[in-house]
TIKESE-149643 format. One record per residue (C-alpha): residue in one letter; x, y, z. Coordinates in steps of 0.02 Angstrom, whole numbers, padded with zeros to 5 digits, always signed. Layout:
AXYZ
...
***
This chain:
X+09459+09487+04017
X+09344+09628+03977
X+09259+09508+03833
X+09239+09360+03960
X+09117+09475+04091
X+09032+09541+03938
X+08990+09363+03887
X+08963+09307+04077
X+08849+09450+04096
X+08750+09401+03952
X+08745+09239+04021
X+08682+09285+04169
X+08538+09375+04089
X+08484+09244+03982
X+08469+09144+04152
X+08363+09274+04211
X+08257+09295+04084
X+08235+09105+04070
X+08191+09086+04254
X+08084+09232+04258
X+07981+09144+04104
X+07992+08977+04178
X+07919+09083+04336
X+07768+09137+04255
X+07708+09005+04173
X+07723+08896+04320
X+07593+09018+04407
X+07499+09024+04253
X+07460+08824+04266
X+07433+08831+04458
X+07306+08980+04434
X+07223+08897+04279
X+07225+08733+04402
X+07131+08824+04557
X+07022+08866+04432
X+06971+08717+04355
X+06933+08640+04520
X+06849+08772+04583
X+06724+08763+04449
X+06714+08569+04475
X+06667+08590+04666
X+06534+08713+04620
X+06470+08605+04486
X+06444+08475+04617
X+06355+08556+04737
X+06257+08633+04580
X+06202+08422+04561
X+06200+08414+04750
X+06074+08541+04762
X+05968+08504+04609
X+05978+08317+04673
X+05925+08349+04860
X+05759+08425+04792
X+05583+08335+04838
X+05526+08341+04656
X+05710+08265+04592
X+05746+08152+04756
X+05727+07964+04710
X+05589+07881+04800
X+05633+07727+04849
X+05499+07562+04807
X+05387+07524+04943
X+05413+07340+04984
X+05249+07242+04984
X+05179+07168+05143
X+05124+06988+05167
X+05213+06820+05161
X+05276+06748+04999
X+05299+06544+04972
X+05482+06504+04918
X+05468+06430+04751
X+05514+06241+04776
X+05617+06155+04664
X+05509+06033+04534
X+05647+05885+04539
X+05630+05917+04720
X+05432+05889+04725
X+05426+05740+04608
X+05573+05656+04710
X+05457+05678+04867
X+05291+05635+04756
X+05368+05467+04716
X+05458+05446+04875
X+05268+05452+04936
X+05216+05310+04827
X+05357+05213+04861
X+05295+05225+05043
X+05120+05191+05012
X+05151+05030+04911
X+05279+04962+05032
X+05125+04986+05170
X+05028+04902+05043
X+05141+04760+05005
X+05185+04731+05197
X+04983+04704+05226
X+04955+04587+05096
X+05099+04477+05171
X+05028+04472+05336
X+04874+04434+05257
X+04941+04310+05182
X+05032+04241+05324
X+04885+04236+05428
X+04794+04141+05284
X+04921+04021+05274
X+04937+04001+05458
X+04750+03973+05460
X+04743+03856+05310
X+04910+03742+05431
X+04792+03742+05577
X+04649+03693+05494
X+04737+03562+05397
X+04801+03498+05551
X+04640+03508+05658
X+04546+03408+05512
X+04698+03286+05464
X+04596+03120+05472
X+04423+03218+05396
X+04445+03108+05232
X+04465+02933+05324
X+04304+02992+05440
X+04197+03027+05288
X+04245+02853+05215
X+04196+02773+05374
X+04003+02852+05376
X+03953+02740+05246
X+04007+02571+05331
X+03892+02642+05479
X+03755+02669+05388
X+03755+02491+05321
X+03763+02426+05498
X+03621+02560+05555
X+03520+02475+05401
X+03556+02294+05474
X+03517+02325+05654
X+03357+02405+05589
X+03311+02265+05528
X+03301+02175+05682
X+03153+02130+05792
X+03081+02151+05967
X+03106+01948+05954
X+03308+01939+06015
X+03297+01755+06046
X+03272+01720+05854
X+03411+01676+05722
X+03412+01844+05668
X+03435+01931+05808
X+03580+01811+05840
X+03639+01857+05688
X+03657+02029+05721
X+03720+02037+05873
X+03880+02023+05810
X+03850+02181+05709
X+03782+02283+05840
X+03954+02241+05938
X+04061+02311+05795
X+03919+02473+05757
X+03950+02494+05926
X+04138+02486+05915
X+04139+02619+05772
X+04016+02740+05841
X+04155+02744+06004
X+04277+02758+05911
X+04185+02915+05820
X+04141+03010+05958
X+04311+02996+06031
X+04381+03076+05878
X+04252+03231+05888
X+04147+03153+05777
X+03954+03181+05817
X+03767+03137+05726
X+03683+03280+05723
X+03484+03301+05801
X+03389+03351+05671
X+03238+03279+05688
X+03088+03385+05729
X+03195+03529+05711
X+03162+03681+05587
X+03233+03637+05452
X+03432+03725+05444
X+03524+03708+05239
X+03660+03740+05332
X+03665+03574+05422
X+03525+03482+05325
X+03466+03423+05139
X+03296+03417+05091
X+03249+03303+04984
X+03060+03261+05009
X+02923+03371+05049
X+02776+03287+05131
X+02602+03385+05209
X+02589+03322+05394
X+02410+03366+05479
X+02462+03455+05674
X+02645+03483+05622
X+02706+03665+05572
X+02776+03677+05391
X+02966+03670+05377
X+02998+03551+05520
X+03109+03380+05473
X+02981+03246+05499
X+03110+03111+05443
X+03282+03076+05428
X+03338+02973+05286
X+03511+02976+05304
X+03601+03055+05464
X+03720+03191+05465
X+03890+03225+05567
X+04018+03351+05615
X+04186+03335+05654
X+04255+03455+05774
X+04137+03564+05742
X+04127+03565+05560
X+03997+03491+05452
X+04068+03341+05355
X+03913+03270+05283
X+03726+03352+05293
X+03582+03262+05364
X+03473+03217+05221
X+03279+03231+05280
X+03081+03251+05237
X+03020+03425+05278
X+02843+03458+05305
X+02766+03589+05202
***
């Protein structure tokens, strides 16, 4: 029995002295621990300070005033640079068409207004052949020639209606200045009290139809 509390005793102490160890290294490691952050906190308000100083403090950039263009995008500008052109030739395009409309419409309407120019024109010749024969007539209307030609005056007659009903008309040119517009020169002659450039005869007459000039007068100008 004796042996058994000697070896519980020992026991015991060994506890003890294990706890009591265990004890003081456990304070050991929380002391060294205060310690350690101690110096950490002071070493941060060390930076603190040194930081918070004018000479250390970062300045920070002054932003520059004014306005500043956004940088556009270059597939941006050439799609509106040839959006542009498409625009500008479609304007284009869409005036030569109405030009062209208009000239068409014109060329219609004037084909129209001067349908039966071609048959006209091959009619002035016929009256110049009859204007030739009734010239040739006298102040004599009982003779044979006059007789004669009173069957042509009926049908000169006849055309020249039917001429001036179709906006067909001679024009006056005689004693006129002379116009190359309406007229044909084709002799010159001096003529004493008569102002140079005046027609002084008219060799062949001249006519417009509906108002346009389908064959020039051809005259003698004075010079």
């Amino acid at each position: 029995m004796e042996k058994e509390k000697k070896d519980s005793q020992v026991i015991d102490e060994n506890i003890e002295t294990t706890t009591d160890k265990i004890n003081e290294e456990v304070t050991e490691s929380s002391q060294d621990k205060e310690e350690t952050v101690s110096k950490v906190d002071n070493s941060g308000e060390s930076k603190q300070e040194i930081g918070d100083t004018p000479e250390n403090k970062e300045v920070p950039p002054k932003k520059e005033k004014g306005f500043f263009k956004k940088k556009e995008d270059p597939e941006k500008i050439k799609l509106q640079e040839e959006n542009k052109q498409l625009n500008e030739r479609i304007i284009r395009i869409s005036a030569e068409m109405q030009n062209m409309k208009r000239r068409n419409e014109e060329k219609l309407s004037n084909m129209l207004k001067y349908e039966g120019e071609e048959f006209i024109k091959s009619l002035l010749p016929i009256v110049d052949n009859f204007e030739r024969a009734i010239n040739m007539d006298d102040t004599n209307l009982e003779d044979e020639v006059s007789k004669f030609l009173s069957g042509f005056k009926m049908i000169y007659g006849n055309l020249t209606t039917i001429l001036q009903n179709n906006d067909v008309v001679n024009i006056d040119v005689l004693n006129k200045p002379f116009d190359p517009n309406t007229m044909e020169a084709v002799l010159v002659e001096q003529v004493d009290g008569v102002e140079s450039n005046m027609v002084v005869d008219v060799l062949r007459k001249g006519y417009t139809y509906k108002g346009k000039v389908i064959r020039h007068a051809m005259v003698k100008v004075s010079k």
